[in-house]
C-alpha positions in Angstrom: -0.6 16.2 -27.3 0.7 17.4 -24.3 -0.4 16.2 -20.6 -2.8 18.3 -18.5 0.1 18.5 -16.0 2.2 20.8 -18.6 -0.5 22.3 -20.7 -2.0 24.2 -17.5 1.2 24.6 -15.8 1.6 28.1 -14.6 3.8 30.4 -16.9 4.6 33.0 -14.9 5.0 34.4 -10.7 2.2 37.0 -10.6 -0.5 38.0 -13.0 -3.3 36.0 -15.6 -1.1 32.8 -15.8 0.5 33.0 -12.6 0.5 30.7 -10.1 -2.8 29.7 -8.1 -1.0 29.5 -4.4 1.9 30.9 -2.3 1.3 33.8 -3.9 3.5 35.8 -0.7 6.4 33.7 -1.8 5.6 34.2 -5.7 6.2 38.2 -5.1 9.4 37.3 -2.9 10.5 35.2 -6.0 10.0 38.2 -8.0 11.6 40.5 -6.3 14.9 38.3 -6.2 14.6 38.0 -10.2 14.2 41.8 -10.3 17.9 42.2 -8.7 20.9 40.7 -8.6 20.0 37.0 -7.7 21.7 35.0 -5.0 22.0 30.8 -5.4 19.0 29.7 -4.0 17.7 26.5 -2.7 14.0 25.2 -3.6 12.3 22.9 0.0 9.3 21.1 -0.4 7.7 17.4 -1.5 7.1 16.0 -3.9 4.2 17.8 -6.3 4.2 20.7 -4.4 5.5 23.0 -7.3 9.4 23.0 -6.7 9.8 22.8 -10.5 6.7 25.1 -12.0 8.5 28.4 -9.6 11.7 27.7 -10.9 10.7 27.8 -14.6 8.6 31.0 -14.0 11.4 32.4 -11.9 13.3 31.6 -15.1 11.1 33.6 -17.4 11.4 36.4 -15.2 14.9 36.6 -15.5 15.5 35.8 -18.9 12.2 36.0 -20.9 10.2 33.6 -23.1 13.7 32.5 -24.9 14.4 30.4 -21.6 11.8 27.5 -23.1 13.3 27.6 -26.3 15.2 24.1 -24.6 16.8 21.4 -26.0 17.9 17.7 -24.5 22.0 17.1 -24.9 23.7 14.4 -23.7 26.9 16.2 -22.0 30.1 13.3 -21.5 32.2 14.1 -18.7 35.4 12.3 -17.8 36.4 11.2 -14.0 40.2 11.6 -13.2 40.3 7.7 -13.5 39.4 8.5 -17.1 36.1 6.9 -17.0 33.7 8.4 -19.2 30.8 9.6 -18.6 27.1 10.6 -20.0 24.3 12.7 -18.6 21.4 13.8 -20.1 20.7 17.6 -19.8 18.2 20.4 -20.3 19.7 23.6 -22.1 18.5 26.7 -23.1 20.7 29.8 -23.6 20.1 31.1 -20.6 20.7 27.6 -18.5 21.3 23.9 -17.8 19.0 21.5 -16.0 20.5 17.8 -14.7 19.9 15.5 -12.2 23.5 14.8 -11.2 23.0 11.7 -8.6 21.8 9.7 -12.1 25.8 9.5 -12.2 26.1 8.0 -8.7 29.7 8.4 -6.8 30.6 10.5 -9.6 28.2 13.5 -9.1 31.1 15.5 -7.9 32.9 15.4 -11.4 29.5 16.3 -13.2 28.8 19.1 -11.2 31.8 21.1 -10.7 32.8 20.4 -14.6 29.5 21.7 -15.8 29.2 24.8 -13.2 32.7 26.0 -14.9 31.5 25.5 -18.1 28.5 27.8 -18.0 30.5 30.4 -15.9 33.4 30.5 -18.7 30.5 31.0 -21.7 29.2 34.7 -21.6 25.5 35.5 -22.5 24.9 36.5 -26.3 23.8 39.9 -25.8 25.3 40.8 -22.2 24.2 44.4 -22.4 20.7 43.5 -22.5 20.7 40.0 -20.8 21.5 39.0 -17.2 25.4 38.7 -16.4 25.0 35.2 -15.0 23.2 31.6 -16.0 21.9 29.4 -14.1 22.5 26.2 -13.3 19.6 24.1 -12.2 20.4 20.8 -10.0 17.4 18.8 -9.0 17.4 15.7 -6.4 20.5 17.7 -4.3 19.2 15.5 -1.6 20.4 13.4 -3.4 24.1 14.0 -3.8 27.5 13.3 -2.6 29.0 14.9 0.2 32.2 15.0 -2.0 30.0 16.5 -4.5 27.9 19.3 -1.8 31.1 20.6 -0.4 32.9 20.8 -4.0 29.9 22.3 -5.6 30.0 24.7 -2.6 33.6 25.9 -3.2 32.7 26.1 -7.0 30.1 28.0 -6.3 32.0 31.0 -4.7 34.7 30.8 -7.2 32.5 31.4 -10.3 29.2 33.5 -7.6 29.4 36.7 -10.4 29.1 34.4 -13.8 27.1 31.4 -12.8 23.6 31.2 -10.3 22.6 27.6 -8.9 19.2 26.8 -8.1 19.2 23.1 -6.1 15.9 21.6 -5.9 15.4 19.0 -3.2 12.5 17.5 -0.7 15.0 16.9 2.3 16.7 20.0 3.4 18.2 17.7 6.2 20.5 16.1 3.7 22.1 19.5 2.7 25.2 20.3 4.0 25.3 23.3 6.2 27.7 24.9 4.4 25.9 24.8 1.3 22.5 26.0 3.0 24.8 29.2 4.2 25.0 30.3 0.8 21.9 30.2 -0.7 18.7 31.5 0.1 16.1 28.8 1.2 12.9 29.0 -0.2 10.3 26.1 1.5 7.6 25.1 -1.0 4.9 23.6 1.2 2.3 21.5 0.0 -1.0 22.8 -1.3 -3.6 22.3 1.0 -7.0 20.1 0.0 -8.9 23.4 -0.6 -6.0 24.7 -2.8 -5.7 21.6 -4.6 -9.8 21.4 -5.4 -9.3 25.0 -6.4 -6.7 24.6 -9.4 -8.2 21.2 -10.3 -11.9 22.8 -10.6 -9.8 25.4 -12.7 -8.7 22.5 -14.9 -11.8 20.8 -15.2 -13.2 24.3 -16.6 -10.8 24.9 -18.8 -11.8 21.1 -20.4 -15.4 21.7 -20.1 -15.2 18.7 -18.0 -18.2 17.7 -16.2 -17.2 15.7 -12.8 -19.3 15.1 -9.8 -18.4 16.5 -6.6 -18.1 13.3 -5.2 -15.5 12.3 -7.5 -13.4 15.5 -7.2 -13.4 15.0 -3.4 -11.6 11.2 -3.5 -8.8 12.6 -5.9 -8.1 15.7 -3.9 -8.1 12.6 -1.1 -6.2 10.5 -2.9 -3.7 13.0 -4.1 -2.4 13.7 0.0 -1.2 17.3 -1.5 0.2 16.1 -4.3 -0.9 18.3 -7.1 0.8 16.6 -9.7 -1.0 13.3 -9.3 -4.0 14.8 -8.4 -4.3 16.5 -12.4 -3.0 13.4 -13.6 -5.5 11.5 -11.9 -8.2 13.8 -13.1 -7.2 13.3 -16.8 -7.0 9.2 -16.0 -10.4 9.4 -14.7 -11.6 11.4 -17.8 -10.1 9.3 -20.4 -11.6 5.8 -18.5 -15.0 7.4 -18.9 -15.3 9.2 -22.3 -18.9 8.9 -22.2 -19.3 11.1 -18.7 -17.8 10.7 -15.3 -20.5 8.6 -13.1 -20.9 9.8 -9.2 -19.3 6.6 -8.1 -16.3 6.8 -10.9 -13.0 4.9 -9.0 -9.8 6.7 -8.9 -7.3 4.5 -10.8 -4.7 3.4 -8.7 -0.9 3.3 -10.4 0.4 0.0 -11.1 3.5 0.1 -9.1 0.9 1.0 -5.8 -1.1 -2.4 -6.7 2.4 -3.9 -7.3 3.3 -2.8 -3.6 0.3 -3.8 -2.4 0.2 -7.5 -3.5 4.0 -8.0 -2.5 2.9 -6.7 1.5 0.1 -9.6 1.2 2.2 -12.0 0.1 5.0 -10.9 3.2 2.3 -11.2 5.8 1.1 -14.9 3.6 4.3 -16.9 4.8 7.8 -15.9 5.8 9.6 -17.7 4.8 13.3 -17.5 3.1 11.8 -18.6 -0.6 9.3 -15.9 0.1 12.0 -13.7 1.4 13.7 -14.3 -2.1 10.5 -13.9 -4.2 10.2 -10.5 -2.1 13.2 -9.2 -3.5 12.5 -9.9 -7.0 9.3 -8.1 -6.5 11.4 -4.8 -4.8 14.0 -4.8 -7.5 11.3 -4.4 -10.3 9.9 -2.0 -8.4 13.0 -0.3 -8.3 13.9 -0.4 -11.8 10.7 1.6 -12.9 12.2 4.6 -11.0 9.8 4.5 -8.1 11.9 6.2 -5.2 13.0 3.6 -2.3 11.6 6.0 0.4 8.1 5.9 -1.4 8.3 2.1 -1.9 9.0 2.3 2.3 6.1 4.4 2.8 3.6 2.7 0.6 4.7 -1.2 2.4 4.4 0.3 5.8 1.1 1.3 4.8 -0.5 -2.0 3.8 1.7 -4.0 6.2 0.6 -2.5 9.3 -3.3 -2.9 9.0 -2.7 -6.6 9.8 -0.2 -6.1 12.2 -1.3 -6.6 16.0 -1.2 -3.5 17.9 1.4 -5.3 20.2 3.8 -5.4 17.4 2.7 -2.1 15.6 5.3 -0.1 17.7 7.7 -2.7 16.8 7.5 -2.6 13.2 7.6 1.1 12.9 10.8 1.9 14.6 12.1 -1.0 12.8 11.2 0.8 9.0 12.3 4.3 10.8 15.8 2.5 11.6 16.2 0.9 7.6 14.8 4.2 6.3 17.5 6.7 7.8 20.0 3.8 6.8 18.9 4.2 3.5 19.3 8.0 3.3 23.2 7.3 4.4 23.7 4.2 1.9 23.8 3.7 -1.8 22.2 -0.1 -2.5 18.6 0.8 -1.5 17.4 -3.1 -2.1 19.4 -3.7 0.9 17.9 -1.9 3.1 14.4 -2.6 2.0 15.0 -6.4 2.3 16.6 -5.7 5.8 13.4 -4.5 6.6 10.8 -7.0 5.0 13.4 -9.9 7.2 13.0 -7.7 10.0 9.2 -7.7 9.7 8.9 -11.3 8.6 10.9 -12.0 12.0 9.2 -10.0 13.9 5.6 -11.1 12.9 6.3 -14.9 12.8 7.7 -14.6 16.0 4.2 -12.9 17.6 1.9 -15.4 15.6 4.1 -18.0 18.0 3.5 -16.7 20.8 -0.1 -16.5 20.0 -0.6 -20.2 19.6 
């Protein structure tokens, strides 16, 4: 049985089951499909709907074949002769991967697979596009070794082969690689546009849920639509019976998680605790919560029971780790740089306090 999140996610750009905002940009997208289409490069955060235009952009090119899909493991082999494994998305039509999952050898991944699909012609190429597509998601993510190959590779096989990066910071892009493509920004929904698609959900359920409710989780969700219909079915499946007016929003573990490890920083500071911290980061970590949201979500708790004199303080100091984390590769170092930072920097006001 298949989440809420992909039952009701939108199947085409325009029309019946279309998608329910941006609808300017859904016509623009259209128009591309309709032509010969550039490389293009997909802005926006997290739940905003990246992925669901891509997929209907997708359809539009190549028709219902492109979800006829199947999960390979591709191996790849580094110049050093390492080997390699990455799990993949293909259809006929194209190839979805994430290549930082690879690390320092993205570069290898990318270039290797981008000449693959550009050397394999379609199966009926007087009906079908000339071109695949290749599909990158997290190119934030990637090398610099790997942006600037990918960007040579890119002209080299332009007629036979289409990227599409997906990404949340266009800042880590290389200009070069921004040049040729086109950039397409997918904003967040806003809190009415979110209410509207999950009221649409909640009909299509025959879901009865108070106003009240709906209100917290379109809260709750900050414009991520995503959790916001995941949180909807949570909410639904805790209270089979019917959905009270005062109904709580389940939090996700790894936010409790988060939480709990912030209370225990601002309990003692102390270098056990700073040990016992990064225990509680790496597990955090290792259930593929990304380090900038782990940043985000400490910040939030921590600063509550910060004194305003030391508020400033502790910002620029997670501001200062966070950018050194978008440049490094260990993120546990830089989010125990930060919790040391704070621990020093709040000991050292409740000192001169007493």
């Amino acid at each position: 049985m298949a989440l809420w999140v992909d039952k009701y996610r939108p199947k085409e750009l325009l029309g019946k089951d279309g998608v329910d905002y941006h609808l300017e940009q859904a016509k623009h997208l259209k128009f591309l499909s309709a032509d010969c289409m550039p490389h293009l490069l997909f802005c926006g955060p997290s739940g905003a709907g990246k992925k669901t235009r891509i997929k209907c952009l997708l359809r539009e090119l190549y028709g219902v074949g492109v979800d006829k899909t199947q999960l390979i493991m591709k191996a790849f082999t580094t110049p050093s002769n390492r080997k390699l494994e990455i799990q993949t998305v293909s259809s006929n039509y194209h190839v979805e991967m994430t290549p930082s999952d690879v690390g320092i050898y993205d570069r290898v991944v990318v270039q290797d697979l981008v000449k693959e699909m550009a050397q394999t012609s379609q199966i009926e190429a007087s009906s079908q596009k000339s071109f695949k597509v290749v599909v990158l998601c997290e190119a934030d993510s990637l090398t610099r070794d790997a942006q600037h190959g990918l960007r040579r590779t890119m002209e080299k096989y332009a007629n036979n082969c289409k990227i599409v990066l997906c990404c949340e910071s266009l800042s880590r892009i290389i200009e070069p690689l921004q040049s040729r493509c086109i950039i397409i920004n997918v904003p967040a929904p806003t809190d009415v546009e979110v209410e509207k698609v999950l009221r649409k959900v909640i009909q299509k359920e025959n879901l009865n849920m108070p106003d009240s409710v709906l209100q917290k989780i379109v809260e709750k969700s900050e414009g991520n639509l995503r959790r916001a219909i995941l949180m909807t079915e949570a909410i639904k499946m805790e209270n089979e019976g019917g959905i009270p007016a005062n109904a709580q929003i389940p939090v996700p573990e790894w936010e409790v998680y988060i939480q709990e490890t912030a209370r225990l920083i601002l309990q003692k500071q102390t270098n056990d605790m700073a040990l016992k911290v990064r225990e509680r980061l790496y597990e955090v970590i290792s259930r593929l919560i990304p380090p900038h949201v782990i940043f985000k979500k400490l910040l939030e708790y921590l600063l509550p029971s910060c004194p305003s004199s030391i508020v400033r303080e502790v910002v620029s100091e997670a501001a200062k780790f966070e950018h050194r984390l978008l440049l490094g590769q260990k993120p546990i170092f830089h989010l125990e740089a930060f919790v040391i930072a704070f621990m020093e920097i709040y000991l050292t006001n409740a000192s001169k306090a007493k």
